[in-house]
C-alpha positions, 0 to 999 in steps of 0.5 A, spaced: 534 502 458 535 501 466 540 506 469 546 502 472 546 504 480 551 505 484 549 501 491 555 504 494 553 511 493 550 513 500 553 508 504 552 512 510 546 515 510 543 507 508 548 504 513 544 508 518 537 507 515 538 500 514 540 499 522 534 502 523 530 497 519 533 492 522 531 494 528 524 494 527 524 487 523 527 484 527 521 483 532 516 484 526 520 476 523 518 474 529 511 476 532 509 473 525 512 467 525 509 465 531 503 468 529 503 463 523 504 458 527 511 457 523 518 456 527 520 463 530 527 462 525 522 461 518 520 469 519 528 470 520 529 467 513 524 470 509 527 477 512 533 475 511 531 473 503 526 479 502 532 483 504 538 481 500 535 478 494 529 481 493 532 487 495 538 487 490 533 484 485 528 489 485 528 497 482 525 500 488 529 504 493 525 504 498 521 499 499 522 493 504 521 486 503 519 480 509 513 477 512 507 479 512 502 480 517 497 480 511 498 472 510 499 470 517 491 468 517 492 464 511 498 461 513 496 460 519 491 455 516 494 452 510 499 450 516 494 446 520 490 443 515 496 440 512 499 438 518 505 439 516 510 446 515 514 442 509 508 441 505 506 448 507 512 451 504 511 447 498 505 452 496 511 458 498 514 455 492 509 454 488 506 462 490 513 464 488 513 460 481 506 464 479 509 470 481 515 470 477 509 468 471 506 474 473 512 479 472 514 476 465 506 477 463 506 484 465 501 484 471 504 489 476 502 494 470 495 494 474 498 498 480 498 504 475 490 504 475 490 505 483 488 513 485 492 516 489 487 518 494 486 512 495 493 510 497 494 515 501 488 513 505 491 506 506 498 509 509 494 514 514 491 507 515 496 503 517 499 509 521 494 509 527 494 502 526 501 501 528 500 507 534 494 503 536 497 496 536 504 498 539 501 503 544 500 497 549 507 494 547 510 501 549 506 500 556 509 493 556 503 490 555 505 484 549 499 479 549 499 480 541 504 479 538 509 483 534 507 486 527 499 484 528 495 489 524 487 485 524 482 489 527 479 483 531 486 479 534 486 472 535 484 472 542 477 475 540 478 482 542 479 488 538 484 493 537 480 498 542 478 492 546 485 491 548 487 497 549 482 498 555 485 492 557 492 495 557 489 500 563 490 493 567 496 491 564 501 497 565 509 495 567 511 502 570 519 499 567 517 498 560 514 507 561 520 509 564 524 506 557 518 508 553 518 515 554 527 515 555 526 512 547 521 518 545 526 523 548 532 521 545 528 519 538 525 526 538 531 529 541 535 525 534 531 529 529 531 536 533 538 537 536 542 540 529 549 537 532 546 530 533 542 530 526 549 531 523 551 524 527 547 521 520 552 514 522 548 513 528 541 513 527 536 515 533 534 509 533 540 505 535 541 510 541 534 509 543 535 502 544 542 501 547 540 507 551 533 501 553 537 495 554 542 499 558 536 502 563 534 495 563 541 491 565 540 497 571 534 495 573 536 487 574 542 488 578 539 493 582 533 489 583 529 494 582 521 492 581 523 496 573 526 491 572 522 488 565 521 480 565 523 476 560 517 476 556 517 482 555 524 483 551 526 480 543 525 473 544 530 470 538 532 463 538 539 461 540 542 455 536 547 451 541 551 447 535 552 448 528 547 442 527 542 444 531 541 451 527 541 446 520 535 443 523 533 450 522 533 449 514 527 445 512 526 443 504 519 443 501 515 436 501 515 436 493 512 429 494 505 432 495 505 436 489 499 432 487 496 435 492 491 439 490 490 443 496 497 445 496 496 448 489 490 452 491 494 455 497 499 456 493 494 461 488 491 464 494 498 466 497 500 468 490 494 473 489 494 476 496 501 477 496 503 481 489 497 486 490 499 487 497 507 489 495 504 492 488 500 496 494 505 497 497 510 500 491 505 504 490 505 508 496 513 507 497 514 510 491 509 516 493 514 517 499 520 517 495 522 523 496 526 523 490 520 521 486 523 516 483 519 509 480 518 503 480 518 498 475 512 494 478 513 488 473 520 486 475 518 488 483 513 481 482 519 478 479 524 479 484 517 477 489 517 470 485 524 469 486 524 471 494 519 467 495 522 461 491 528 462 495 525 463 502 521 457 501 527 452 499 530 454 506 524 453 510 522 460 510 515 464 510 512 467 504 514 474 503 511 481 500 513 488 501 511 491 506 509 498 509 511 499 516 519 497 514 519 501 507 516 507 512 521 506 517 526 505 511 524 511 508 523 517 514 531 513 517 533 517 510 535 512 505 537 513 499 538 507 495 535 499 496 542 498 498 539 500 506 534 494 505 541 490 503 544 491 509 538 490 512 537 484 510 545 482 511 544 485 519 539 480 520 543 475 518 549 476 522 546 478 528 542 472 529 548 468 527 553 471 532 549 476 537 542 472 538 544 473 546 545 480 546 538 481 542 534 477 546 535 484 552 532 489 547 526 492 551 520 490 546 518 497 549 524 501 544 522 498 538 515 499 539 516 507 540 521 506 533 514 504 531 510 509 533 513 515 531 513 512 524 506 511 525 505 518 526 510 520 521 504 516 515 498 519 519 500 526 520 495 531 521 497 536 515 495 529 510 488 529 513 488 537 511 491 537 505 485 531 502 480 535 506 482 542 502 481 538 495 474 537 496 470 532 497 471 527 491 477 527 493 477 527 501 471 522 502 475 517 499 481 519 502 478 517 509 473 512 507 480 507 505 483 510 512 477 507 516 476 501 513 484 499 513 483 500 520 477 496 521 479 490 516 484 489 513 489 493 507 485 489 502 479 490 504 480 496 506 484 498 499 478 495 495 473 498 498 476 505 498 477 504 490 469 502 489 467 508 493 473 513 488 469 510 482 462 511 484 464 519 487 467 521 479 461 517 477 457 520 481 461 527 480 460 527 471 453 525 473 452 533 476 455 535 471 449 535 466 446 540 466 438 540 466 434 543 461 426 544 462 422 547 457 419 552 459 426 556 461 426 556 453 423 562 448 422 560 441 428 562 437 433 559 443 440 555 441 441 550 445 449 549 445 453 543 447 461 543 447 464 537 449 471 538 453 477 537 449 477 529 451 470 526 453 470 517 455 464 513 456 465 515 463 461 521 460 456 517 456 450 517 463 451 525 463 450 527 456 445 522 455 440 526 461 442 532 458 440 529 451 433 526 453 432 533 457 432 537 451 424 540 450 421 538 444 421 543 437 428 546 440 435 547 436 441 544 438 448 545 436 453 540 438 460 542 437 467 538 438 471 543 434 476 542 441 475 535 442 480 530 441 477 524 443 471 521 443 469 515 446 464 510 441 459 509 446 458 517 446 458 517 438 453 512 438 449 516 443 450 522 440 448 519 433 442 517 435 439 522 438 440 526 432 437 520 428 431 517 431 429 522 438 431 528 434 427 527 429 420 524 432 419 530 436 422 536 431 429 538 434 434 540 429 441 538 430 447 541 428 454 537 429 460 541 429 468 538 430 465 531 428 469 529 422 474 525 425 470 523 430 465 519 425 471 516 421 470 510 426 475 505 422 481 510 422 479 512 430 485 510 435 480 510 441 475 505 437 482 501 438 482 500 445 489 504 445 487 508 451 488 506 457 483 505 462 488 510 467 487 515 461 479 515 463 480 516 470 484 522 468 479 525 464 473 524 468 476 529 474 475 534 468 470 539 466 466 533 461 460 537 457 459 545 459 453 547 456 451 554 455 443 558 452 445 564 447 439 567 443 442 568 436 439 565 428 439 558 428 443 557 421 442 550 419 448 547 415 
């Protein structure tokens, strides 16, 4: 049974980190807005739904809901091929409908099967993405818009290309309250009496302290002074009527058409495994380790984005920069993200003048120490002290994240995972050569406590490489469990190759094993989580002893 939370138990500590999170959505809503080609007000609302719905709906404590930077491409194109954003938002519905089916068939269970090395390499990932990427905005260089994280930008560039660029490009105003933020920042987090002051975050000092540093520079006439295009950029309704123009419903009578189904499943997929991604790493950062059920993250995904859509509002995941913001601003509990949600809310409905003088500089060094907060030094050491199986992967994600993309990058990481602990049972087979071995020799296999098919390549090599004429004993007497695949092995060999070229074979500790109709993991009971664990294992240990053969 689910735990009743009081939402109301660390209002202060989450007040504080959901202005922080505000802070940071703000310009993210709607750098991807206009990034998707959609109208700047549909980022605003998915954040606003992804806050307060989802938020409320979801178990994770951490994690925070808006759009996404992911799906600005297929966004982007389903909005141009179909010419209209209505019948667009059609395929939101659709995608949070498919969601909501996922949840209740239990889909977000395959989060558990991705390895942590992996997601730790896709968080350092998108932590020199965001430094990368928000680099240029802390110069005061904002060709790109907020919340990119695509290697390759819209304009052809790539992310070290442009920050070439920014040597060009730099707005001496926009340093000068860059490095003003990063003082207070670092200051907030270092000074004992100012960490007690938990009600005011960082953050908010830093962003009052760069529209104030600004306003000076304006009325002074100081060249400083940063231009317009260079400030948050929210849109400022003039009557009631102009903001319900805002509101625009889905286009239910394209149903039928059957590219807004196939944009639908695509926004769907994408969508659920990048917030099962996400979860996932939110959930690894959660100080109180606390977990989340992923089954019902799908379905308050499928119920935000239904929302979102029948408001005229983008399509939603959880995503990592705003869950990290969330997580190092000390957020207890998702009454932060609530509150989040609820201050993007108000603010654009009374302060959107006072918002539009926030310095995109500020929230760009927000940005970049959570950045560096996911990509610290002391992660790249701990990976690298595991050794190899669990670094290569580690840094192989960490790579590919930032040259692709999350998914790509995430795939690619969890393909190489599995070849390395493939790769790692394999030399664990010992090699046996024939003339290492004197008449009267024992060879002895002991098969480990559990042994799956992930097993099945070392111990064939090992069993194809016993001499002629040689006895073997293979014990199972510690096993508990043994794949079928490697019974069918082992039974062949002592059946056929053992026979035709005179090896004896003794089996101990197979009894139970042999009883396959009453075997539990012939049932398909184990999961596949179950086999990766078992193969960071020591599988087969072999050993040669001299001793009397005793037949059974």
């Amino acid at each position: 049974m689910t735990k009743k939370i009081n939402l109301f138990a660390n209002l202060k500590s989450d007040f504080a980190s959901g202005l922080v999170v505000f802070l940071v959505a703000l310009p993210l809503c709607l750098g991807i807005a206009m990034a998707s080609g959609a109208p700047l007000f549909s980022g605003i609302i998915a954040g606003v739904i992804g806050g307060i719905v989802v938020g409320y709906l979801s178990q994770s404590h951490i994690s925070v809901s808006g759009p996404a930077a992911g799906l600005t491409a297929i966004v982007l194109t389903a909005i141009t091929d179909f010419g209209a954003f209505d019948v667009f938002l059609l395929s939101v519905f659709i995608a949070g409908l498919i969601q909501l089916a996922l949840g209740f068939l239990k889909a977000g269970s395959i989060s558990n099967y991705f390895p942590t090395n992996v997601i730790e390499g896709m968080l350092a990932g998108i932590g020199i993405i965001i430094i990368l990427k928000q680099l240029p905005h802390a110069f005061g260089y904002d060709a790109d818009f907020e919340g990119d994280q695509a290697f390759i930008q819209n304009d052809g560039s790539n992310t070290f290309s442009f920050l070439f660029d920014l040597l060009n490009h730099i707005q001496l105003g926009a340093v000068v309250i860059s490095i003003v933020s990063l003082v207070i920042l670092i200051s907030w987090d270092k000074i004992s009496f100012l960490k007690n002051l938990k009600l005011v975050p960082g953050a908010l000092i830093a962003v009052i302290a760069g529209v104030v540093l600004n306003e000076i520079f304006v009325s002074s006439g100081s060249s400083l002074a940063i231009a317009k295009e260079h400030l948050v950029s929210l849109p400022v309704p003039k009557s009631f009527d102009e903001f319900k123009s805002i509101l625009i419903l889905p286009n239910f009578g394209a149903i039928t058409n059957p590219q807004v189904w196939v944009v639908g499943v695509t926004i769907a997929i994408v969508a659920s495994i990048e917030t099962l991604l996400c979860i996932e790493a939110a959930d690894r950062m959660d100080v109180q380790k606390r977990y989340t059920n992923t089954n019902v993250e799908l379905r308050a995904q499928g119920i935000g984005n239904i929302l979102s859509s029948l408001l005229g509002g983008l399509p939603m995941t959880s995503v990592v920069v705003r869950s990290s913001a969330n997580n190092n601003a000390g957020a207890k509990s998702k009454m932060s993200t609530i509150i989040h949600g609820l201050l993007l809310l108000i603010s654009v409905l009374s302060i959107p003048a006072i918002l539009n003088k926030i310095p995109l500089a500020t929230l760009a060094t927000v940005l970049i120490l959570v950045g560096y907060k996911l990509a610290k030094p002391a992660t790249f050491f701990h990976f690298w002290e595991k050794g190899k199986y669990q670094f290569v992967p580690f840094i192989a994600t960490l790579v590919f994240v930032v040259a692709t993309d999350l998914l790509k990058g995430v795939a690619l990481g969890i393909i190489i995972s599995i070849i390395f602990v493939l790769r790692g049972n394999l030399k664990r087979a010992y090699s046996f050569k024939k003339e290492e071995y004197e008449d009267g020799d024992v060879i002895h296999i002991d098969l480990a406590q559990e042994v799956s098919f992930l097993n099945k390549a070392a111990i064939k090599l090992t069993l194809s490489e016993i001499p002629q004429n040689s006895k073997v004993i293979i014990n199972a007497h510690d096993t508990e469990y043994i794949a079928h695949d490697v019974l069918d092995l082992i039974r062949e060999f002592k059946e056929t190759r053992a026979v035709d070229e005179n090896i004896k074979v003794k089996l101990k500790g197979f009894k139970k094993a042999y009883q396959l109709e009453n075997s539990p993991e012939i049932n398909n009971h184990v999961s596949i989580e179950h086999y990766y664990d078992v193969a960071k294992r020591a599988l087969v240990k072999k050993e040669v002893v001299k001793e009397d053969f005793k037949t059974n």
